[in-house]
PyMOL commands that place a pseudoatom at each C-alpha (Angstrom):
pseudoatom trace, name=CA, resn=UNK, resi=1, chain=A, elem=C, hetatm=0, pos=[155.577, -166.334, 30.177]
pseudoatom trace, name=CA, resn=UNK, resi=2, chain=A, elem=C, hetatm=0, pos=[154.387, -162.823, 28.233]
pseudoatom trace, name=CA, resn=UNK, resi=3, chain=A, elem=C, hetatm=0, pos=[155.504, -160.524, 31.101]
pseudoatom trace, name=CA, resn=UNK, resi=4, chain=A, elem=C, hetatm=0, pos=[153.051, -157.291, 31.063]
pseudoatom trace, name=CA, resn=UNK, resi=5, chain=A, elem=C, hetatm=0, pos=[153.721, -154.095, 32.896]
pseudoatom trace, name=CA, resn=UNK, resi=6, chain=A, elem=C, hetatm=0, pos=[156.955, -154.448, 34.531]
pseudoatom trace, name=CA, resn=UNK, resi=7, chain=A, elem=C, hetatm=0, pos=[160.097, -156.368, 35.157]
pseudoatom trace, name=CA, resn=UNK, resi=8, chain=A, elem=C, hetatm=0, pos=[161.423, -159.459, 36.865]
pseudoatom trace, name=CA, resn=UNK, resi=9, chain=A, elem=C, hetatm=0, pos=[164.603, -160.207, 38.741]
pseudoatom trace, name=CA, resn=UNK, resi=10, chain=A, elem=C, hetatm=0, pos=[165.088, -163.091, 36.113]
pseudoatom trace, name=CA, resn=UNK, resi=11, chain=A, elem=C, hetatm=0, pos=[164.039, -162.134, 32.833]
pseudoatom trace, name=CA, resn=UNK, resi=12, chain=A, elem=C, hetatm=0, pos=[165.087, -165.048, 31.302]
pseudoatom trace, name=CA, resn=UNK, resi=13, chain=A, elem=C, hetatm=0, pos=[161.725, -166.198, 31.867]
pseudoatom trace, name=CA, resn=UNK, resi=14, chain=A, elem=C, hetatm=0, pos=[159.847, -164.516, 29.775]
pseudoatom trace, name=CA, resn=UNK, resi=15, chain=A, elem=C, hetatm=0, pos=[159.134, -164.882, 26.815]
pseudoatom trace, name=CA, resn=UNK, resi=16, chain=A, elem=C, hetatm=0, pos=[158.805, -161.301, 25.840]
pseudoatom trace, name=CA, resn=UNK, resi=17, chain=A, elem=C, hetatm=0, pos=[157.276, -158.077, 27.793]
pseudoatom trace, name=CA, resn=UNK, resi=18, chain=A, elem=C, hetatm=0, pos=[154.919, -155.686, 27.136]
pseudoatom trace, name=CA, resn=UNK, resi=19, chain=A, elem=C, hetatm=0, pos=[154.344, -152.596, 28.544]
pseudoatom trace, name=CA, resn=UNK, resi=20, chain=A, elem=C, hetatm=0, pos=[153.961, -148.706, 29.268]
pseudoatom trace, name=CA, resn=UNK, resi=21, chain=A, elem=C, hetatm=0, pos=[156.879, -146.123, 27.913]
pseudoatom trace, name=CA, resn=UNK, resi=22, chain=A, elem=C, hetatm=0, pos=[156.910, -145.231, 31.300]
pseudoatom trace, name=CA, resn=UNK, resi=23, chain=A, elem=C, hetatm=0, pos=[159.894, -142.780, 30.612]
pseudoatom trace, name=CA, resn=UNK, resi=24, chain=A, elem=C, hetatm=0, pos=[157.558, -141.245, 28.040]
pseudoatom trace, name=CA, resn=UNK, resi=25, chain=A, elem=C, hetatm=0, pos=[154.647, -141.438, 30.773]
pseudoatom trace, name=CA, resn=UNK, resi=26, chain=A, elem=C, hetatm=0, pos=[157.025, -139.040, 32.675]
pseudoatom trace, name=CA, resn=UNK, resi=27, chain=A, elem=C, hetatm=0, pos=[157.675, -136.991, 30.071]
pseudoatom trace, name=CA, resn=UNK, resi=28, chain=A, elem=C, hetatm=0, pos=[154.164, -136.634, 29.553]
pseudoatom trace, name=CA, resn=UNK, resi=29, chain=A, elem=C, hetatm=0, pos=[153.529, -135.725, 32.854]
pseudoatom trace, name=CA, resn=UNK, resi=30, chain=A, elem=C, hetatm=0, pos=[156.082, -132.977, 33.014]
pseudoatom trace, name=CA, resn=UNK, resi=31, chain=A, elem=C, hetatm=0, pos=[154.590, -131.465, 29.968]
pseudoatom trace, name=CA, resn=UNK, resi=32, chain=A, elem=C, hetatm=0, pos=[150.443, -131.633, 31.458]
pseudoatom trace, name=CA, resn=UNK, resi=33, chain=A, elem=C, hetatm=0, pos=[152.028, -130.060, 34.772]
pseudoatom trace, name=CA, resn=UNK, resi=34, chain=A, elem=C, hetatm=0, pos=[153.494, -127.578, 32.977]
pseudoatom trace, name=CA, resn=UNK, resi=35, chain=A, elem=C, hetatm=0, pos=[150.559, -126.557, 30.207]
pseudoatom trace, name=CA, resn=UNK, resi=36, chain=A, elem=C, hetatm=0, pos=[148.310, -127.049, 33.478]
pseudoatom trace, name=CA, resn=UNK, resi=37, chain=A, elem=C, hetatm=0, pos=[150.258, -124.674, 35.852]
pseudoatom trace, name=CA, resn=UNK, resi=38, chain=A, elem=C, hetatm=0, pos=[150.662, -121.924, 33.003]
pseudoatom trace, name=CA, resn=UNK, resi=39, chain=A, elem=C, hetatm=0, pos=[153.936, -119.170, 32.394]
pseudoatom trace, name=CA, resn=UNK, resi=40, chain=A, elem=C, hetatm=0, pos=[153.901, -117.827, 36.104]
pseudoatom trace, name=CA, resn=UNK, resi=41, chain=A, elem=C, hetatm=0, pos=[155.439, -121.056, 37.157]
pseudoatom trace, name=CA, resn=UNK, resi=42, chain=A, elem=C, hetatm=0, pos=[156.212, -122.212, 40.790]
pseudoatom trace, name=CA, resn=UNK, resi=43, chain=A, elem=C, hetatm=0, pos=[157.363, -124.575, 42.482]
pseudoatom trace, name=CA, resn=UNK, resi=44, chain=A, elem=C, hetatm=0, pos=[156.451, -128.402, 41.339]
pseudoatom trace, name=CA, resn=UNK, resi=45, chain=A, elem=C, hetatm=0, pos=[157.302, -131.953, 43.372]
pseudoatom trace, name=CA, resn=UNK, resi=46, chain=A, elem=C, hetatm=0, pos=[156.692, -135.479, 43.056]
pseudoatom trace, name=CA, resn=UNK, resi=47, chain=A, elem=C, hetatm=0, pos=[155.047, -138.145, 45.225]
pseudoatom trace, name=CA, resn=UNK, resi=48, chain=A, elem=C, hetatm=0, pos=[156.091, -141.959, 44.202]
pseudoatom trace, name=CA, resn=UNK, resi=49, chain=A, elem=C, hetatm=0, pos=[155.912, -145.770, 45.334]
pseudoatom trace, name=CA, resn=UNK, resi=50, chain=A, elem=C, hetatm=0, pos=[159.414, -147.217, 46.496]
pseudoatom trace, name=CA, resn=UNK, resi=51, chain=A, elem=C, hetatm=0, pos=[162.722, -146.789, 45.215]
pseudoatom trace, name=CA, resn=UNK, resi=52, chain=A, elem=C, hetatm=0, pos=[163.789, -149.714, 42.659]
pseudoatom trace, name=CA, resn=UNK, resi=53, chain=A, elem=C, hetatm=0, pos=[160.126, -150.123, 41.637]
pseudoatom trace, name=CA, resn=UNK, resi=54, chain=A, elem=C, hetatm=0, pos=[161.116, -150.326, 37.259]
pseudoatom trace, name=CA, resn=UNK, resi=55, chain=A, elem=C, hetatm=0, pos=[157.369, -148.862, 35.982]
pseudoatom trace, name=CA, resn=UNK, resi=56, chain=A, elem=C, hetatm=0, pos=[157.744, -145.709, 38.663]
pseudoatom trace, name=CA, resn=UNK, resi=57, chain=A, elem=C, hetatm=0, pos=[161.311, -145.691, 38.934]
pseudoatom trace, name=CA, resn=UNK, resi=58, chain=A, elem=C, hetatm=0, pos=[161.136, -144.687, 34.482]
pseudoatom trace, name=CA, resn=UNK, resi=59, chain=A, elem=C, hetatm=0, pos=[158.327, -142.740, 35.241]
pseudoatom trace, name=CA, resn=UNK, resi=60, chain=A, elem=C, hetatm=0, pos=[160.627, -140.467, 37.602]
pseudoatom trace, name=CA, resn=UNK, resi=61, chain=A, elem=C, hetatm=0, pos=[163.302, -140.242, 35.354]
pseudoatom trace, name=CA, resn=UNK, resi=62, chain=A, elem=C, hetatm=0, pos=[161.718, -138.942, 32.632]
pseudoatom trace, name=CA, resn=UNK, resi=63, chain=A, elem=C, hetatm=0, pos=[159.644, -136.198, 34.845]
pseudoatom trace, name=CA, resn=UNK, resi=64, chain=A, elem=C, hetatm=0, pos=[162.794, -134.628, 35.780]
pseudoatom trace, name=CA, resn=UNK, resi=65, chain=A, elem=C, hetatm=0, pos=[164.531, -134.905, 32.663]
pseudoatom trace, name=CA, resn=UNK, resi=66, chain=A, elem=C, hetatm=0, pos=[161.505, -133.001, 30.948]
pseudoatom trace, name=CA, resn=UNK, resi=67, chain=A, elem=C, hetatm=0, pos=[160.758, -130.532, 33.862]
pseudoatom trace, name=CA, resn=UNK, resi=68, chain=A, elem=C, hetatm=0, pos=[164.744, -129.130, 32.805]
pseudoatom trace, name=CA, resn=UNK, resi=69, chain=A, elem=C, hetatm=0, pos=[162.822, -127.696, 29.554]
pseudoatom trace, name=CA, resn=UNK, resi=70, chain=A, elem=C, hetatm=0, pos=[161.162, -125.270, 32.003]
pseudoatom trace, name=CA, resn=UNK, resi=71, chain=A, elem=C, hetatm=0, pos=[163.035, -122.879, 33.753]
pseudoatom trace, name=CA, resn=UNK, resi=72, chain=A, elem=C, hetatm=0, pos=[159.962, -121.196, 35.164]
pseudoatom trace, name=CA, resn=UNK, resi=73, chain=A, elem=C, hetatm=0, pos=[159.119, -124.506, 37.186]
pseudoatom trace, name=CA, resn=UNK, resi=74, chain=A, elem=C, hetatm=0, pos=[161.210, -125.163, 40.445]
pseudoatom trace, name=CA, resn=UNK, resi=75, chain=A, elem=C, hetatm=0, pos=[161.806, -129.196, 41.003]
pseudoatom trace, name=CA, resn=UNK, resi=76, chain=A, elem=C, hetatm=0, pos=[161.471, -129.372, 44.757]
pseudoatom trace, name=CA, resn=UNK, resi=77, chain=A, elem=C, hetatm=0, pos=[161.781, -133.114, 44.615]
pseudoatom trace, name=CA, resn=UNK, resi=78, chain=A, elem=C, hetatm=0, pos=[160.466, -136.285, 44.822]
pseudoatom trace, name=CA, resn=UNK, resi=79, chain=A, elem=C, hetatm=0, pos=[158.688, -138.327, 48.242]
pseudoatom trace, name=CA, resn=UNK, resi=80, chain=A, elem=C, hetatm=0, pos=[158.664, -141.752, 48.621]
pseudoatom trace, name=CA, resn=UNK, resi=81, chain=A, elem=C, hetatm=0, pos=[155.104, -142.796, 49.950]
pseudoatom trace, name=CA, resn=UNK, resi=82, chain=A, elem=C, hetatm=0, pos=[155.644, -146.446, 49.884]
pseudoatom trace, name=CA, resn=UNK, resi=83, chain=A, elem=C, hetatm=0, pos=[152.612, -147.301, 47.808]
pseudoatom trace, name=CA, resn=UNK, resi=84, chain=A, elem=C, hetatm=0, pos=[150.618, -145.878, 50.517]
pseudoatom trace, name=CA, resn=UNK, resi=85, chain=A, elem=C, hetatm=0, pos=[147.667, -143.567, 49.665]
pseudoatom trace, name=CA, resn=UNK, resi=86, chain=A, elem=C, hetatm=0, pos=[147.641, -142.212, 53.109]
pseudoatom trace, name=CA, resn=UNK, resi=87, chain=A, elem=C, hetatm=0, pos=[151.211, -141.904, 53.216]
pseudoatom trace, name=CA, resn=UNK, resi=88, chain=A, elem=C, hetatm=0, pos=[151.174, -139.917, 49.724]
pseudoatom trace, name=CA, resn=UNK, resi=89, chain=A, elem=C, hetatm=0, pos=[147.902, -137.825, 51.234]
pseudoatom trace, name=CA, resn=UNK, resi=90, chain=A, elem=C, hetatm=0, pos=[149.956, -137.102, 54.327]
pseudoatom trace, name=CA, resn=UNK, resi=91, chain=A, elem=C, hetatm=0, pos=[153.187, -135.949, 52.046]
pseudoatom trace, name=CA, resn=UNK, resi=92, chain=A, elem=C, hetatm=0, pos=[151.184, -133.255, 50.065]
pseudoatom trace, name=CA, resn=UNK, resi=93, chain=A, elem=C, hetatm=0, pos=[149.573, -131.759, 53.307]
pseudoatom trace, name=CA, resn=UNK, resi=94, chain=A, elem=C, hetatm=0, pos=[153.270, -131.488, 54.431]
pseudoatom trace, name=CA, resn=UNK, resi=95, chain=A, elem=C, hetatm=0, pos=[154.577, -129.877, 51.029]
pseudoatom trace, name=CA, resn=UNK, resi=96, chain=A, elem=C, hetatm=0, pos=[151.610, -127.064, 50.668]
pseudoatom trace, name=CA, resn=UNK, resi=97, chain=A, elem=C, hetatm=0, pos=[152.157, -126.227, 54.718]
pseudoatom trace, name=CA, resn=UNK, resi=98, chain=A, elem=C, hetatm=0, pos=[156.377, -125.999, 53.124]
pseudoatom trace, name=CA, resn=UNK, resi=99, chain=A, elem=C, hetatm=0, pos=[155.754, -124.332, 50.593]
pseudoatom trace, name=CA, resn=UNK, resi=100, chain=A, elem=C, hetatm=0, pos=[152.571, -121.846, 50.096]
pseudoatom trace, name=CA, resn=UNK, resi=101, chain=A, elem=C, hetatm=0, pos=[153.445, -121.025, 46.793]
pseudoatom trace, name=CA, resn=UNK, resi=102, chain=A, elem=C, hetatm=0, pos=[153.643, -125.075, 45.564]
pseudoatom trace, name=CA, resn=UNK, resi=103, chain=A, elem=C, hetatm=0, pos=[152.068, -124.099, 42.202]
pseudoatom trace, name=CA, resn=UNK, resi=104, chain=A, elem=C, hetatm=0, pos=[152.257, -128.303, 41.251]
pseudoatom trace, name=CA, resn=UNK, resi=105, chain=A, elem=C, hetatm=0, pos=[152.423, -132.184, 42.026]
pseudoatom trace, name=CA, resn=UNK, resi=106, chain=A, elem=C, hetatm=0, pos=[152.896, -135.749, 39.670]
pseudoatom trace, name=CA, resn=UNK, resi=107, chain=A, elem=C, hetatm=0, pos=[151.427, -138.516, 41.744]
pseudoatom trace, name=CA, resn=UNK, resi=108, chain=A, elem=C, hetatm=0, pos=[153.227, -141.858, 39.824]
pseudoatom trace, name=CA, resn=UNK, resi=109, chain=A, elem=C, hetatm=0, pos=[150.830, -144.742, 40.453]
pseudoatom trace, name=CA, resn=UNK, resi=110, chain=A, elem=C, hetatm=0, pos=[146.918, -145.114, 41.120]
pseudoatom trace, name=CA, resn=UNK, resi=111, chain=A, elem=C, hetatm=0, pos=[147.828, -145.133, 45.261]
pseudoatom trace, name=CA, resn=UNK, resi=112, chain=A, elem=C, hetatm=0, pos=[149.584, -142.409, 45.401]
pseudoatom trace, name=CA, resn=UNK, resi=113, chain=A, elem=C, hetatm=0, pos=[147.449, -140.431, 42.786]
pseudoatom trace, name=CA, resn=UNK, resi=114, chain=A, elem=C, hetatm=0, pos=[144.659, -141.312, 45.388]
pseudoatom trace, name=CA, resn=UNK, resi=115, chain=A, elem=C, hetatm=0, pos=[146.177, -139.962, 48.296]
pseudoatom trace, name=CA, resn=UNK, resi=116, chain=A, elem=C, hetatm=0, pos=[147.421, -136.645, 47.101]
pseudoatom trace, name=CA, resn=UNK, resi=117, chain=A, elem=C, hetatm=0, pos=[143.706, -136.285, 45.618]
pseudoatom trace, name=CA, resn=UNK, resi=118, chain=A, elem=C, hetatm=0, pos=[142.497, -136.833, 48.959]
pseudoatom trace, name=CA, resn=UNK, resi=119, chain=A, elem=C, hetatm=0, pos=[144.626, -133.982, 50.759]
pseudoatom trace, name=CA, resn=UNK, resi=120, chain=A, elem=C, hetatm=0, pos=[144.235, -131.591, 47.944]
pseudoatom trace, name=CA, resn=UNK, resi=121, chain=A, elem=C, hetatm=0, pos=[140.367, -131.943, 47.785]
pseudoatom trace, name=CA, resn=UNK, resi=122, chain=A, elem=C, hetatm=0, pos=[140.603, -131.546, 51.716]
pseudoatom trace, name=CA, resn=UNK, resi=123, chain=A, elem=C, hetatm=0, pos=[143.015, -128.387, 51.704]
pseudoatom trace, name=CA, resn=UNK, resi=124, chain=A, elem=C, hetatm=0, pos=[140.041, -126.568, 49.289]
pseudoatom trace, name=CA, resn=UNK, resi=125, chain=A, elem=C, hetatm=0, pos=[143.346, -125.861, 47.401]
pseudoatom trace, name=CA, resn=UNK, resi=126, chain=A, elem=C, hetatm=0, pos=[142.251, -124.600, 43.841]
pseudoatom trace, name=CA, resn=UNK, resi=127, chain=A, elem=C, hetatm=0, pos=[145.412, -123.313, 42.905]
pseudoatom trace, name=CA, resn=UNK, resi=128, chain=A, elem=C, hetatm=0, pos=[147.531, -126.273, 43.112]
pseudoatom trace, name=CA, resn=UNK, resi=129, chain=A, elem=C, hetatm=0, pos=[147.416, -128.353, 39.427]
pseudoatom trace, name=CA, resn=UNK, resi=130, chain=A, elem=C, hetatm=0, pos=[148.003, -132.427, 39.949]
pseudoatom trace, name=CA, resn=UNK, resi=131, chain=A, elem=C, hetatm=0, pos=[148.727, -134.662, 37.278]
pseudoatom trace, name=CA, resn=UNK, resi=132, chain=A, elem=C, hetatm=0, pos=[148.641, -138.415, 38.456]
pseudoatom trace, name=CA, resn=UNK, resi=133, chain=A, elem=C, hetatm=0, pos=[149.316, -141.849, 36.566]
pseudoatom trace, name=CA, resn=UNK, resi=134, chain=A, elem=C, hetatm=0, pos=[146.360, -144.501, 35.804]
pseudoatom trace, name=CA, resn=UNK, resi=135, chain=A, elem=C, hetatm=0, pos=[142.562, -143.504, 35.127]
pseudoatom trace, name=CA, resn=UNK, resi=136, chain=A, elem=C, hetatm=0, pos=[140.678, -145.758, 37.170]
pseudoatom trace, name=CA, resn=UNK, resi=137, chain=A, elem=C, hetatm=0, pos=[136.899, -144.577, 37.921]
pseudoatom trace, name=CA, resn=UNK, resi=138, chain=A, elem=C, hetatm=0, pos=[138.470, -142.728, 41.220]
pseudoatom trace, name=CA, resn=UNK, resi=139, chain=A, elem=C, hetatm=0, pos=[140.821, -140.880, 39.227]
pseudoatom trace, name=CA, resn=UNK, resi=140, chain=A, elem=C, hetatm=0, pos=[138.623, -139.964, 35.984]
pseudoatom trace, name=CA, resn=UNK, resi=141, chain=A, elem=C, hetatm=0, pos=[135.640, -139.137, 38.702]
pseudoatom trace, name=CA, resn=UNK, resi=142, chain=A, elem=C, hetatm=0, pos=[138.321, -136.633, 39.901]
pseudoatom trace, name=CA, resn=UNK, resi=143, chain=A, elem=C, hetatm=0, pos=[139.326, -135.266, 36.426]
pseudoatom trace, name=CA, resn=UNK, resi=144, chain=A, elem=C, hetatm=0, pos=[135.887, -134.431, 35.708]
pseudoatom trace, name=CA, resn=UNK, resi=145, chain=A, elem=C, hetatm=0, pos=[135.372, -132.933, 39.276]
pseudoatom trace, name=CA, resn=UNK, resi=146, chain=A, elem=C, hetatm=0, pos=[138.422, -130.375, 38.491]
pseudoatom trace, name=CA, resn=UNK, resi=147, chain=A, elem=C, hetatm=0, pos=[140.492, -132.027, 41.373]
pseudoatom trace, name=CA, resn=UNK, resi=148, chain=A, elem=C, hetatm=0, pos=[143.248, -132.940, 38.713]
pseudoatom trace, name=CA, resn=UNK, resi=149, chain=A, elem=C, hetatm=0, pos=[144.171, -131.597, 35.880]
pseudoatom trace, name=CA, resn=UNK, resi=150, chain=A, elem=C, hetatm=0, pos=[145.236, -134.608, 33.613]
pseudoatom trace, name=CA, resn=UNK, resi=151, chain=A, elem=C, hetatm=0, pos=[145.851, -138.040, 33.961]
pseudoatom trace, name=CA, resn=UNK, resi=152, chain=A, elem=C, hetatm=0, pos=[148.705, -140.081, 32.627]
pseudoatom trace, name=CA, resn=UNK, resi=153, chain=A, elem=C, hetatm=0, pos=[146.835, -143.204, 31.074]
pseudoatom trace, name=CA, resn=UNK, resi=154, chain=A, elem=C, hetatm=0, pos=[148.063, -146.443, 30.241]
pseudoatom trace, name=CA, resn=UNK, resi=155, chain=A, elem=C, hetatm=0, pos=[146.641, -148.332, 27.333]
pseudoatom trace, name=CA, resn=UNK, resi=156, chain=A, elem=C, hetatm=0, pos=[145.104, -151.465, 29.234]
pseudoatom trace, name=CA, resn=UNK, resi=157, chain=A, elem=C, hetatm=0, pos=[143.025, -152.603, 26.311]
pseudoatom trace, name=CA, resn=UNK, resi=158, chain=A, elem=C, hetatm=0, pos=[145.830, -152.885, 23.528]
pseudoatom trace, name=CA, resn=UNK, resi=159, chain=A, elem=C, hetatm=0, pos=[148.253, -154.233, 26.562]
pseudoatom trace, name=CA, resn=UNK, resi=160, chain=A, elem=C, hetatm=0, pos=[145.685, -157.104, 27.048]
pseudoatom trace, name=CA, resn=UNK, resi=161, chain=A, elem=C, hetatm=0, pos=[145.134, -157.825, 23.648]
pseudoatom trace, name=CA, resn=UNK, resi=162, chain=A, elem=C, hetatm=0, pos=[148.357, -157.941, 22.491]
pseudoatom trace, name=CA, resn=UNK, resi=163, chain=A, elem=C, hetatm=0, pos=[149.221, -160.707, 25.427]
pseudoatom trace, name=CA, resn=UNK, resi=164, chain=A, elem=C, hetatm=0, pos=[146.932, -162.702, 24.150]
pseudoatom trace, name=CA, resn=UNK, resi=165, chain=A, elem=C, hetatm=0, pos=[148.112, -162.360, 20.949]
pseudoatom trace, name=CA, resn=UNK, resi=166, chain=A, elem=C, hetatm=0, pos=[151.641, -162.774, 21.571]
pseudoatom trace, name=CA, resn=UNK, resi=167, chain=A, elem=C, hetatm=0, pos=[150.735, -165.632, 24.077]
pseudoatom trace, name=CA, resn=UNK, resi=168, chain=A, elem=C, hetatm=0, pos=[149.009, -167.510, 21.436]
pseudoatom trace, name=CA, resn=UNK, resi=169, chain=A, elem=C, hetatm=0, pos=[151.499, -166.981, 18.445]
pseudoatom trace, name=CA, resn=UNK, resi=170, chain=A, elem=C, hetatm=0, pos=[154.437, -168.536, 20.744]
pseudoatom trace, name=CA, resn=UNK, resi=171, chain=A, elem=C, hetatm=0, pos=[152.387, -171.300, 21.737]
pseudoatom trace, name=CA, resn=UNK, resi=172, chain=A, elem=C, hetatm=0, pos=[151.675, -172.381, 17.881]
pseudoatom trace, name=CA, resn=UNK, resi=173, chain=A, elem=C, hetatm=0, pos=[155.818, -171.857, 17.368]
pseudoatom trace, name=CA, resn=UNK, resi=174, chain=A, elem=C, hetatm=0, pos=[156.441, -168.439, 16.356]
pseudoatom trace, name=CA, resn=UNK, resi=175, chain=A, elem=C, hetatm=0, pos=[159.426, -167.953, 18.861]
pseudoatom trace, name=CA, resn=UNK, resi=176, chain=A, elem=C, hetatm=0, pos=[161.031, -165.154, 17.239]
pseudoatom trace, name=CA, resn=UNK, resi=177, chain=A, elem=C, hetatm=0, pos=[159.826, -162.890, 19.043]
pseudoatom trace, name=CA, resn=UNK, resi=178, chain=A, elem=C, hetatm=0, pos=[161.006, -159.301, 19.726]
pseudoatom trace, name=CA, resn=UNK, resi=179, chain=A, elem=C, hetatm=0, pos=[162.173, -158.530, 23.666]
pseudoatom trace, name=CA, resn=UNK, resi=180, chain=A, elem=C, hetatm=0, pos=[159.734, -155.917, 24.337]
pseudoatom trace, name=CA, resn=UNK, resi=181, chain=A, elem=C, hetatm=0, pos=[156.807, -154.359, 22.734]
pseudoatom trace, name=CA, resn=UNK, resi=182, chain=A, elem=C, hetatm=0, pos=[155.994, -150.695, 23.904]
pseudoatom trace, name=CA, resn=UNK, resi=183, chain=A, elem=C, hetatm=0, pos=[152.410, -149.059, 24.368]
pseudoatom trace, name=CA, resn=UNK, resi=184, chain=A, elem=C, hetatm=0, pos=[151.704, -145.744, 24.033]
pseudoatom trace, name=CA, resn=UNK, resi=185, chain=A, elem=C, hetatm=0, pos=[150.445, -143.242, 26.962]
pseudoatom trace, name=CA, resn=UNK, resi=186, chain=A, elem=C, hetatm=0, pos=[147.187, -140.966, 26.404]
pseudoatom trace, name=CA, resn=UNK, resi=187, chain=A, elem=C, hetatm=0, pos=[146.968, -137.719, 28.162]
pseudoatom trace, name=CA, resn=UNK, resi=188, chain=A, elem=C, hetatm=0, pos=[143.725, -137.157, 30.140]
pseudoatom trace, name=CA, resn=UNK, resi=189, chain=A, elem=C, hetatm=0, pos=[142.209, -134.097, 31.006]
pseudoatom trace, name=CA, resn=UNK, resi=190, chain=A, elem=C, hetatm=0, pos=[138.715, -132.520, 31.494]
pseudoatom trace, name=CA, resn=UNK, resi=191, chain=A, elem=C, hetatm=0, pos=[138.272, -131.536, 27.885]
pseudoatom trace, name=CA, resn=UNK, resi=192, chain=A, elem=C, hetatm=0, pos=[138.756, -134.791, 26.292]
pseudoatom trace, name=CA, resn=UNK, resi=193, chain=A, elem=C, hetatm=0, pos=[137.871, -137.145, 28.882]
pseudoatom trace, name=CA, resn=UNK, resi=194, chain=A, elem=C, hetatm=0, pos=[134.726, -138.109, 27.089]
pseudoatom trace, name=CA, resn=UNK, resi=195, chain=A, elem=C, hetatm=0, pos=[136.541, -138.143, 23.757]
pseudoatom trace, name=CA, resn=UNK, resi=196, chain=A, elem=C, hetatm=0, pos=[136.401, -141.708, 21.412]
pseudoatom trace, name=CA, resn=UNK, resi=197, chain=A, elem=C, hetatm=0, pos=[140.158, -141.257, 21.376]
pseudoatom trace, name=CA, resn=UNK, resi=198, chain=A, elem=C, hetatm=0, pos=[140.443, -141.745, 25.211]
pseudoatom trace, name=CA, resn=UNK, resi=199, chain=A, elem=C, hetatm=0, pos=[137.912, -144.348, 25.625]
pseudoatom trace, name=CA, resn=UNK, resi=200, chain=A, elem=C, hetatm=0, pos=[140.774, -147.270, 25.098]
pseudoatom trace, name=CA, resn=UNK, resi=201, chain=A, elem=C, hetatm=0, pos=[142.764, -145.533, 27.781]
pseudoatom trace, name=CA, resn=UNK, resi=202, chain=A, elem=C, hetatm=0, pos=[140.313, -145.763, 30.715]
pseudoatom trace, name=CA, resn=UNK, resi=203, chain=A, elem=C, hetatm=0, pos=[140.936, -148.659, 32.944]
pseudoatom trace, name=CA, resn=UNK, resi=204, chain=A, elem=C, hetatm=0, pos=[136.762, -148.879, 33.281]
pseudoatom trace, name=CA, resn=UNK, resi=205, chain=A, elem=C, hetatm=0, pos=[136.203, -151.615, 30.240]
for i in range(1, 205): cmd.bond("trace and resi %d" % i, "trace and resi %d" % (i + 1))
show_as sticks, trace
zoom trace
């Protein structure tokens, strides 16, 4: 087995993994929110999956650990929306009626990226900056629409490809294989959307 995109409870059978720096990813995120939301500041919070999930779970971790380099950014926390876009849609309502002044959001994963679209489009909100994971057509239709402000993008083409390739190499008996074999992140927004650099990083190919 070439394991892509996550973990399993036995990893003994796989081969070897590929996937996302999704501790990076968070980093990332941190930083867009941040650039996005300007010097003024505010107060920023997260929406995610479940708890124990390994791809959100990194992606988390490094948010917070990256949101420390900017004192002028208040971490209000993170909300579990159990992979449910309405859930997630429902959470942001509830944060912006909590806190008028909620200057920002990271949405982890595609679902709850979705949802917290959804309630901020709704709310007319123009103010508030989101940053979500994945760039599905939903979520780059929403980038270019000015709904969100960058994505977090995972590298689906080189992912794929390198499977293969791994796949393939093991099968004619090249078992020396490393553990895991990282992809790199691009960073989404309005201005660069169209760019040949992002191209590889939508999830529309």
């Amino acid at each position: 087995v070439v394991l892509v995109d996550t973990t399993l409870n036995d990893p003994s059978m796989a081969v070897t993994t590929i996937s996302t720096d999704n501790v990076a990813g968070g980093v990332a995120a941190a930083d867009a929110l941040a650039k996005a939301i300007g010097p003024k500041g505010g107060p920023v919070a997260g929406i995610t999956t479940v708890a124990g999930a390994s791809t959100t779970d990194q992606r988390l971790q490094g948010f917070n650990m990256e949101l420390k380099k900017y004192p002028q950014l208040k971490n209000i926390g993170t909300t579990y929306a159990t992979d449910d876009s309405t859930r997630a849609a429902s959470i942001l309502k509830g944060l912006m009626a909590a806190h008028k002044d909620l200057a920002g959001v990271f949405a982890m994963n595609v679902v709850t990226g979705d949802g917290a679209t959804a309630a901020a489009k709704e709310s007319g909100n123009t103010k508030l900056k989101l940053v979500a994971f994945d760039a599905g057509p939903a979520q780059v239709a929403a980038i270019k629409a000015g709904t969100v402000s960058a994505l977090i993008a995972q590298y689906p083409y080189g992912i794929g490809q390198m499977a293969v390739k791994l796949g393939v190499q093991y099968l004619n008996g090249t078992h020396n294989l490393k553990k895991h074999y990282g992809t790199p992140t691009g960073v989404i927004t309005k201005a660069n959307v169209g760019s040949k650099a992002m191209a590889n990083f939508l999830y529309t190919q």
